[in-house]
matplotlib code that plots the C-alpha trace (Angstrom):
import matplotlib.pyplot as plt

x = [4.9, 6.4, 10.2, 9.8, 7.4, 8.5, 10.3, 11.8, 13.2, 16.2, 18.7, 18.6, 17.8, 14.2, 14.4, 17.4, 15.0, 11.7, 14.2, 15.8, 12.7, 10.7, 13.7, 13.0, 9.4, 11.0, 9.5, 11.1, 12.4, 14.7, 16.0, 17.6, 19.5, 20.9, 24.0, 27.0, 28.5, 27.0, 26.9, 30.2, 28.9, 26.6, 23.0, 20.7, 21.6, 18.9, 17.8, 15.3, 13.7, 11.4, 14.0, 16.3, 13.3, 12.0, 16.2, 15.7, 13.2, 15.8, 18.9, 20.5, 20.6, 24.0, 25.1, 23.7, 24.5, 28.3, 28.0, 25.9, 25.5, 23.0, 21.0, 21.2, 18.2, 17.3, 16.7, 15.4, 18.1, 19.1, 21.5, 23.9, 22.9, 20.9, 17.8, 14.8, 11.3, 13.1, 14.8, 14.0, 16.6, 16.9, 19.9, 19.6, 15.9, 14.9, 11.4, 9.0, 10.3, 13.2, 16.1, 17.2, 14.6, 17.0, 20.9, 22.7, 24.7, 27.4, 25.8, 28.5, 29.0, 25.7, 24.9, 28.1, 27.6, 23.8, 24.1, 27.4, 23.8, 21.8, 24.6, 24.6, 20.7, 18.6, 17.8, 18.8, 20.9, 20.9, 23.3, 23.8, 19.9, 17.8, 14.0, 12.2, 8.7, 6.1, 3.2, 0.4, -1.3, -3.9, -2.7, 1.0, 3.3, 6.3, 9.0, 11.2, 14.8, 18.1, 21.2, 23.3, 26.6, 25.7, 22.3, 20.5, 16.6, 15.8, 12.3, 11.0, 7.7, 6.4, 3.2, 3.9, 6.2, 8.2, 9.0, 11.7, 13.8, 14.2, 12.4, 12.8, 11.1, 10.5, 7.8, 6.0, 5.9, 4.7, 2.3, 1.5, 0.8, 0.6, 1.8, 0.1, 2.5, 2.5, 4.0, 7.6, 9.9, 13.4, 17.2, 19.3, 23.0, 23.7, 27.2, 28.8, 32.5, 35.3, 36.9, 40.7, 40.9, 38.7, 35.2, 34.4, 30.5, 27.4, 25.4, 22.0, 20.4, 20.1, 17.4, 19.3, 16.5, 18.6, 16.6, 19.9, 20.2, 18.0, 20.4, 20.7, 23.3, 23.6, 25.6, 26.6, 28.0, 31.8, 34.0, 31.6, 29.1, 26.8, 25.3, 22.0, 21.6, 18.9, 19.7, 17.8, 15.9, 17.8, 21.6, 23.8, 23.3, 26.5, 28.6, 27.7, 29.3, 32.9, 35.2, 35.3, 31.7, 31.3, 33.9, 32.4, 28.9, 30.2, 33.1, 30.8, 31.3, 34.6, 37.9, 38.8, 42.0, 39.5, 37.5, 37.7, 34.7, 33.7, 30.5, 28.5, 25.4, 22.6, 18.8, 15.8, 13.8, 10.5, 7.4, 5.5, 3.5, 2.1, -1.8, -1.3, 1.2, -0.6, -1.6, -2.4, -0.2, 2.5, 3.8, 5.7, 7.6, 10.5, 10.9, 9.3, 5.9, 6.9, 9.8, 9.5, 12.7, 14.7, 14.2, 12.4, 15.2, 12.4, 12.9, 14.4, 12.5, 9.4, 10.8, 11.2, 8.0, 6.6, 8.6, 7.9, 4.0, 3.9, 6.3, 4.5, 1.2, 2.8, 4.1, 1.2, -1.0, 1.5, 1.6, -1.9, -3.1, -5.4, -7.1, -6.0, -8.2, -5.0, -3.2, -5.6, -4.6, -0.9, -2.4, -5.5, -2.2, 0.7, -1.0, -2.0, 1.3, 3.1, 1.5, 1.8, 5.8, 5.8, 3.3, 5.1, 8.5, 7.7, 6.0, 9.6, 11.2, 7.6, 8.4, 12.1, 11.1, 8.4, 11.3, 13.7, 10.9, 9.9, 11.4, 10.1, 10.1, 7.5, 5.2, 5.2, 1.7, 1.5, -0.2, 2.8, 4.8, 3.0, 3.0, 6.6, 7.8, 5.0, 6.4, 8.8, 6.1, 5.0, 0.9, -0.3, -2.1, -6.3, -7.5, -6.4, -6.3, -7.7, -10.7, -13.4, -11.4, -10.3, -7.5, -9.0, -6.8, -8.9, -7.3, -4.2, -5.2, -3.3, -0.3, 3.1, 2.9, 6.3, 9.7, 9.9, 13.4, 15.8, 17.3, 20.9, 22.4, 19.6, 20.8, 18.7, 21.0, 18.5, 15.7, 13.8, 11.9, 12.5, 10.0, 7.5, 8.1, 7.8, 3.7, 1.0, 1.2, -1.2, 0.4, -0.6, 0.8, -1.2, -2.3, -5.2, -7.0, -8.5, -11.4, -10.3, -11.7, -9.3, -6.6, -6.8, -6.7, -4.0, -1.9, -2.3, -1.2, 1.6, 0.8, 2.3, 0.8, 3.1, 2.7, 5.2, 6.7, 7.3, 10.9, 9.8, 7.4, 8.3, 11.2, 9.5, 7.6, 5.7, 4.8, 3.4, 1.6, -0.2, -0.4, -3.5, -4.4, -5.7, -5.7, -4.6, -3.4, -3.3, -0.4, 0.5, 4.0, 4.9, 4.4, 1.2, -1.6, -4.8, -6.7, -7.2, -9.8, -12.1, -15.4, -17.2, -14.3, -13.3, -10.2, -12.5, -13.9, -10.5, -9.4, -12.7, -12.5, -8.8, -10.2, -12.9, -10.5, -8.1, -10.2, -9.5]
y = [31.2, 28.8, 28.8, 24.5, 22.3, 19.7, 20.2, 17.5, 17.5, 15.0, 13.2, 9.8, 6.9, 7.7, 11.3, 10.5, 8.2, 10.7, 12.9, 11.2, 9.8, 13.3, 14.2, 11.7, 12.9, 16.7, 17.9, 20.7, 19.8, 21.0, 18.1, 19.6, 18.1, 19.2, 17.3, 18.8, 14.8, 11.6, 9.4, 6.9, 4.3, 1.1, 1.9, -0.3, -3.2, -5.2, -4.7, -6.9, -7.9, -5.1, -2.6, -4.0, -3.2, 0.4, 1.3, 0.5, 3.1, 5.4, 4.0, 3.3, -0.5, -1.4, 0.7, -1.7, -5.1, -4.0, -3.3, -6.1, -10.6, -12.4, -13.7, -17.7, -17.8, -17.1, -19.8, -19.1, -21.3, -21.5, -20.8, -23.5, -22.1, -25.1, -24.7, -24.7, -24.8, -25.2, -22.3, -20.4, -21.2, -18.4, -19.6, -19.2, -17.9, -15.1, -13.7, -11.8, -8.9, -10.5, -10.4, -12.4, -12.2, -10.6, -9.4, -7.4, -4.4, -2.0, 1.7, 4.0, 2.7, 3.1, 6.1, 7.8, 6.8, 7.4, 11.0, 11.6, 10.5, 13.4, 16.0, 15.0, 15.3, 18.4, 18.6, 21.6, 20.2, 22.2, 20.7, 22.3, 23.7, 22.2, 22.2, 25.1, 25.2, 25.3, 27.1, 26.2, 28.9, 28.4, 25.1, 26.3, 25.8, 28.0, 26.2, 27.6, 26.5, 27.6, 27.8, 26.0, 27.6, 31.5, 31.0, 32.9, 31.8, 30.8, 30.4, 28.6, 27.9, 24.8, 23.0, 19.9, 19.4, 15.5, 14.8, 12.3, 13.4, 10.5, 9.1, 12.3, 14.2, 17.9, 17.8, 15.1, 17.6, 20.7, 19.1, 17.8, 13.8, 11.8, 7.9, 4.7, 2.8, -0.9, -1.6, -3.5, -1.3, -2.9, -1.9, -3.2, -2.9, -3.1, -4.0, -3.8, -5.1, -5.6, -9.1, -8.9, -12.3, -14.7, -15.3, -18.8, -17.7, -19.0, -16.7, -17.2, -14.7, -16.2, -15.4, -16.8, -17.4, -17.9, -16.6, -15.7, -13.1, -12.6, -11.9, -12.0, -12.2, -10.4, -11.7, -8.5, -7.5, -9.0, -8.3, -6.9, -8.6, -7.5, -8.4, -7.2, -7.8, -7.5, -5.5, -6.3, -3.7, -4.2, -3.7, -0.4, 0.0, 1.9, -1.1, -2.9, 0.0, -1.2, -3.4, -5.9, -6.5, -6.8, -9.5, -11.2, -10.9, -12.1, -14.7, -17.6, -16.8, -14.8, -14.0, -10.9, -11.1, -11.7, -8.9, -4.6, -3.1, -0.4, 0.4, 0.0, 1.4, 1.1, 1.4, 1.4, -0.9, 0.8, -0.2, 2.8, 4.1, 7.4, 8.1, 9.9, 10.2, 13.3, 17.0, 19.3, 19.2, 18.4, 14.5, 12.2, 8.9, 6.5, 6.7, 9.6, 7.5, 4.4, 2.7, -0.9, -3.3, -4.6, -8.4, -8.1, -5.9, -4.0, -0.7, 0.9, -0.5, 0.7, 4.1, 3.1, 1.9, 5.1, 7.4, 5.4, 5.3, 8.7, 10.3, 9.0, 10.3, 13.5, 14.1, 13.3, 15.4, 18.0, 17.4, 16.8, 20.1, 17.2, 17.7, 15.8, 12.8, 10.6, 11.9, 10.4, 6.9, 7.1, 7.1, 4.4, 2.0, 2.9, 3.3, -0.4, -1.7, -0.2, -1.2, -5.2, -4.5, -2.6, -5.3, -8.8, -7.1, -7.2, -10.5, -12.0, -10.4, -12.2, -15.2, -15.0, -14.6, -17.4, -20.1, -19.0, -19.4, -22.8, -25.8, -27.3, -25.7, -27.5, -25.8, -22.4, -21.1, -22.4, -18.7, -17.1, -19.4, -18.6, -15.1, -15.2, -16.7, -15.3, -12.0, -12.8, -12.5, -9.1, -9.1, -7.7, -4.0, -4.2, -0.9, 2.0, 3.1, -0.2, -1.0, -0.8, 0.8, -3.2, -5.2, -8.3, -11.9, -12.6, -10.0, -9.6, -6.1, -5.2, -7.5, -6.6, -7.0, -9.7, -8.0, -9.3, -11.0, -12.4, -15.3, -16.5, -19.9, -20.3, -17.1, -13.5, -12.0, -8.4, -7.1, -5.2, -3.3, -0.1, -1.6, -0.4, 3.4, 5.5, 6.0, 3.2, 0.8, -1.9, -4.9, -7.9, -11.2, -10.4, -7.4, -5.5, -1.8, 0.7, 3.5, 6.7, 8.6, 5.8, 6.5, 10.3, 9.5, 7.0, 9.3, 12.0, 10.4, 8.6, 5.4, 2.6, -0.5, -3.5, -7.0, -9.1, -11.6, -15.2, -14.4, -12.9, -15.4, -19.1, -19.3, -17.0, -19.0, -15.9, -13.9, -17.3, -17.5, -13.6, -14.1, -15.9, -15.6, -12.2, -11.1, -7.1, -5.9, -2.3, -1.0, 1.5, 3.1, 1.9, -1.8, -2.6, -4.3, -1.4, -4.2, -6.8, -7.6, -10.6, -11.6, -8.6, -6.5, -4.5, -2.8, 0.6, -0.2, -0.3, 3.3, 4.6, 3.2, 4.9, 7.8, 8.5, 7.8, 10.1, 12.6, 13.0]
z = [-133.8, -131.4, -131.0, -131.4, -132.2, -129.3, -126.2, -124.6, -121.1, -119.9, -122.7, -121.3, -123.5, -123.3, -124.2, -127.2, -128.8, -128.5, -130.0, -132.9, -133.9, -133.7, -136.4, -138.4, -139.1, -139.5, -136.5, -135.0, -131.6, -128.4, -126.2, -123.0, -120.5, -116.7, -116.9, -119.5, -120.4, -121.1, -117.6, -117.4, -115.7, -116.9, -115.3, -117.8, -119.5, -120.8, -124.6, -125.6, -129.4, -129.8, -128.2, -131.4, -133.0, -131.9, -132.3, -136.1, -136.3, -135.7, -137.1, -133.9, -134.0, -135.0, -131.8, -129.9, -132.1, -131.7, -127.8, -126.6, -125.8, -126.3, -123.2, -123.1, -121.0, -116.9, -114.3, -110.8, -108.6, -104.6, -102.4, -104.0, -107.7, -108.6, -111.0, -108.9, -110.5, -114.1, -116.4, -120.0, -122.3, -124.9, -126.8, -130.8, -130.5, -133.2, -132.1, -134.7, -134.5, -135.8, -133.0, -130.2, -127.3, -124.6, -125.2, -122.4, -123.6, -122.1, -121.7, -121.2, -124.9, -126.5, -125.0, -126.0, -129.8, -129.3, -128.4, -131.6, -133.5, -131.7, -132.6, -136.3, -136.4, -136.6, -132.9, -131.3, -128.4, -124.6, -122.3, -118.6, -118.4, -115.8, -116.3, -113.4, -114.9, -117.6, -118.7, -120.4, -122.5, -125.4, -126.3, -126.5, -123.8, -122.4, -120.8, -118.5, -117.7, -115.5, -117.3, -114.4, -115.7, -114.6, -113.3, -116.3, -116.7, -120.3, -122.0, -125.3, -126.1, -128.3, -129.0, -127.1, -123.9, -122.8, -119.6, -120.0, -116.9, -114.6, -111.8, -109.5, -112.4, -111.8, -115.2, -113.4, -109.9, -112.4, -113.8, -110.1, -111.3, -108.5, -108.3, -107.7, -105.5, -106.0, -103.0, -103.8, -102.2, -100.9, -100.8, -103.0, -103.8, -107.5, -108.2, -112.2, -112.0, -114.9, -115.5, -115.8, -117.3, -119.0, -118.6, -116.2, -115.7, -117.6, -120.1, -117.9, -115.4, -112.3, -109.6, -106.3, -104.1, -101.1, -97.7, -96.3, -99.1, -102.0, -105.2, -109.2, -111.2, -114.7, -117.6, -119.0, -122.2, -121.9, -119.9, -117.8, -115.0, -112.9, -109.3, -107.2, -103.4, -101.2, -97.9, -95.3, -93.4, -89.9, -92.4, -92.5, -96.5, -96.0, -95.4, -98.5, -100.5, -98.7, -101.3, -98.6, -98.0, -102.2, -102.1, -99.7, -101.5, -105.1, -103.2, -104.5, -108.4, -108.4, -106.4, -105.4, -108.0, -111.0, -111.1, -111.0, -109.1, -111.8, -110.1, -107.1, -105.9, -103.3, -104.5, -102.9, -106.3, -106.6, -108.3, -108.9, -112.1, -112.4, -112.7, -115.9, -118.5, -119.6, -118.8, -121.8, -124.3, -121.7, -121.0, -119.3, -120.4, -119.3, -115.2, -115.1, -115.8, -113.9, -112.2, -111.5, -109.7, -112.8, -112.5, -115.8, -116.9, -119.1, -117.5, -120.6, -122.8, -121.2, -122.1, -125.4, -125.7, -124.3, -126.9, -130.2, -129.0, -128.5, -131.1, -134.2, -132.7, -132.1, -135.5, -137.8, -135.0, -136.4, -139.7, -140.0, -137.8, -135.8, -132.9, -129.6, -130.5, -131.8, -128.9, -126.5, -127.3, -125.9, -122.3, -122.9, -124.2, -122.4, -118.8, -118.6, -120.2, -118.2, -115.4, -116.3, -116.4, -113.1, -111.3, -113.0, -112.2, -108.5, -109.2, -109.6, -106.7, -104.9, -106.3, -105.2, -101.7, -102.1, -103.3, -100.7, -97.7, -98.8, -97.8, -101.2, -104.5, -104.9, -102.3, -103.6, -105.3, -108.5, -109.4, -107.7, -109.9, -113.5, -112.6, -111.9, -114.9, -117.1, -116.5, -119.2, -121.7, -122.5, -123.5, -126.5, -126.3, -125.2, -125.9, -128.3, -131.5, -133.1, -135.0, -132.9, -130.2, -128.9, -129.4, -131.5, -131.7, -134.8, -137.0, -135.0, -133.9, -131.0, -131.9, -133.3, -137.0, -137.6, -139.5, -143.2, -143.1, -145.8, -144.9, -146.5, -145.6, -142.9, -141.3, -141.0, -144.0, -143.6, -141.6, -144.2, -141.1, -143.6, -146.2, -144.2, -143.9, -141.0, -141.2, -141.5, -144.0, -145.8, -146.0, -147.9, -149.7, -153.0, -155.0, -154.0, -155.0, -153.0, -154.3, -155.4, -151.6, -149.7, -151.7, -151.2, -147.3, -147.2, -149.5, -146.8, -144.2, -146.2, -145.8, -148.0, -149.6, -149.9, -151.1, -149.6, -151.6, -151.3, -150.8, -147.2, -146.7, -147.4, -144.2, -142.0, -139.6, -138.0, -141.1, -142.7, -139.4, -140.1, -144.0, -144.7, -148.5, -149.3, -145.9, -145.8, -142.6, -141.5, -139.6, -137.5, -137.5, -134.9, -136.5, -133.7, -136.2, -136.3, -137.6, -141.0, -143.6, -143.0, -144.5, -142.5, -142.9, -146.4, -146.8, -146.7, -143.2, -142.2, -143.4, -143.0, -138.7, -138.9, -140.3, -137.7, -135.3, -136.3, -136.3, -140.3]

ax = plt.figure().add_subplot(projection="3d")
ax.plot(x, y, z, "-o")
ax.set_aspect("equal")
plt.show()
């Protein structure tokens, strides 16, 4: 009898949501963390529609409503901060997954009230115990850790192991994964400062393409704002981190007298993703799979990708007594998504050095140019646990299944996200009936059906768009489309393919 059913290493936001959502299927789990207190200072600050999303899995999205902007959009400009090449305007957008595309939050304050959530849950908490090493025997793993207070060893054993523990990632080293290395690797200095009065600065991200000194500026959640500068490879680093040297940096947007330097920090933006994201019954997610430079700003949400991918797999594997045939899915989709946000990220810092070279705009690479601002677009999933194995545009397989929203005065009144449940779900906009063997299935691995009604329908563009007249769609928990009827395709194919898949 293992002491845990899931053990997951580092608290960060990767780990927290891994964690809380691992509760929410009653899985039995152990997050442990090196550090004793939450860190003060704002690292990430970009939370985009589907992170809204994924945190409404776990009831955590009203942290993040009441401590974060909206993003009016991102323009790549020069030296002068004038739009070069043209600008995304983001202002007042709702995407399917019914939230704003990008808003910037403060994280000292989400993760504070994120982890009051983790203490109120089920998951045993270990604070102060740093990850040594794991073992793994018969398909159960023994982990061991230091207790950093008086240097006592401490073991638990569990069925599955996370490694969310940062880039540096002593799971990653055990399990001896090596890294592919994309090649984008610069020093920046990464500067969060505190307005003492009021707010004089647009609400876009700006990509300053200036060849003097490559920079971006970061709206953040008031009254905060943040700057990145390039150093370049013949510069002390050290000196950027002096008061004077920031002032002179961000003397072009603020005065010394205007702001409070809160943070400041000198990175060396990587663009790395790990070969696997899997050993065993061991994994990794969040930086400890990949760290890409943050010009995307979809380095958290990555993690969160990687944690609601894997956790819902985990816990029906568990509930279910399944094999590792579900399990093999989280690497064949995450690897190659991961990979597009680590490879487009540097593609913007690329296309920053591209504008700043040129002594036209209009002579940089138009595929430089279309991979630069097509970064902003993340691609659907190709391969996986889909029918037939394939992401398929016809049925939407592969695609994120829209929110149902109701709509008051010609404003989002509720996101019925919840409607859906936590496991798959057939969804339809008229009544359908399933054989007696299907039913037996679906009703072991909890899945719901649901007709939506016209009152979700009728004002929302992107459902309309998916809802084709008897048209059932099967989706997985973590609201990506396993596939749809068609005139080939019965509602039985469907379970029957997610059946054989499962290994049920």
């Amino acid at each position: 009898m293992n002491d845990f059913d899931v053990v997951i290493v580092g608290l960060g936001p990767s780990g927290s949501m891994a964690a809380l959502l691992l509760d929410s299927y009653g899985i039995k789990v152990l997050a442990v963390d090196k550090e004793k207190d939450i860190y003060p200072l704002p690292r990430a600050v970009t939370i985009s529609d589907q992170g809204f999303r994924m945190s409404q899995l776990v009831g955590i999205e009203d942290i993040y409503l009441q401590n974060s902007t909206e993003l009016g959009g991102a323009a790549f400009v020069n030296k002068d901060l004038e739009v070069i090449g043209g600008s995304i305007d983001l202002k007042g957008l709702i995407s399917a997954n019914g939230w704003p595309p990008v808003s910037l939050f403060h994280q000292p304050y989400t993760d504070i009230a994120i982890r009051q959530k983790l203490h109120t849950s089920n998951v045993k908490i270990l604070l102060e115990h740093e990850f040594v090493c794991l073992s793994d025997e018969d398909e159960n793993i023994r982990g061991k850790f230091l207790n950093s207070k008086d240097n006592i060893e401490i073991e638990f054993s569990c069925k599955y192991l996370i490694g969310a523990d940062g880039g540096s990632s002593n799971v990653r080293k055990q399990l001896e994964i090596s890294q592919l290395d994309l090649e984008y690797n610069r020093d920046w200095i990464v500067i969060d400062v505190e307005l003492n009065g009021e707010n004089r600065l647009g609400d876009k991200a700006l990509q300053v393409c200036d060849k003097g000194r490559l920079a971006t500026f970061i709206p953040s959640h008031l009254p905060f704002r943040r700057w990145e500068f390039l150093i370049h490879e013949n510069e002390d680093k050290h000196t950027f981190l002096k008061d004077e040297k920031i002032q002179e940096l961000i003397s072009k947007w603020l005065k010394p007298d205007e702001y409070k330097i809160i943070r400041k920090a000198v990175y060396q933006f990587h663009s790395v993703v790990a070969k696997n994201f899997r050993k065993g019954n061991a994994f990794i997610i969040g930086d400890a799979a990949h760290q890409a430079p943050p010009f995307m700003g979809e380095g958290m949400m990555s993690g969160y990708r990687d944690a609601v991918n894997l956790c819902w797999k985990i816990a029906l594997s568990i509930k279910n007594k399944l094999d590792t045939k579900l399990l093999d899915s989280f690497e064949v989709e995450r690897i190659p998504h991961s990979k597009f946000v680590v490879e487009n990220s540097a593609g913007i810092g690329e296309l920053m050095e591209a504008y700043a070279e040129a002594k036209d705009p209009k002579e940089v690479s138009k595929d430089l140019v279309q991979k630069g601002y097509g970064s902003f677009i993340l691609p659907n999933l190709t391969k996986g646990l889909f029918f037939g194995g394939t992401a398929d545009a016809s049925m939407h397989a592969g695609e994120i299944f829209p929110q149902p929203l109701l709509f008051k005065n010609n404003k989002i009144d509720k996101r019925m996200d919840k409607i859906f449940g936590k496991s798959f779900s057939l969804i339809s906009d008229s009544t359908f009936t399933v054989d007696k063997e299907t039913l037996n299935f679906l009703e072991q691995i909890d899945c719901k059906s649901i007709v939506l009604s016209e009152d979700y329908i009728n004002d929302n563009s992107w459902l309309r768009s998916f809802l084709q007249t008897g048209v059932i769609y099967l989706v997985r928990p973590d609201r990506y489309v396993f596939g749809a009827t068609n005139s080939e395709v019965s509602i039985q194919h469907l379970v029957e393919e997610l059946r054989l898949r499962m290994n049920l």
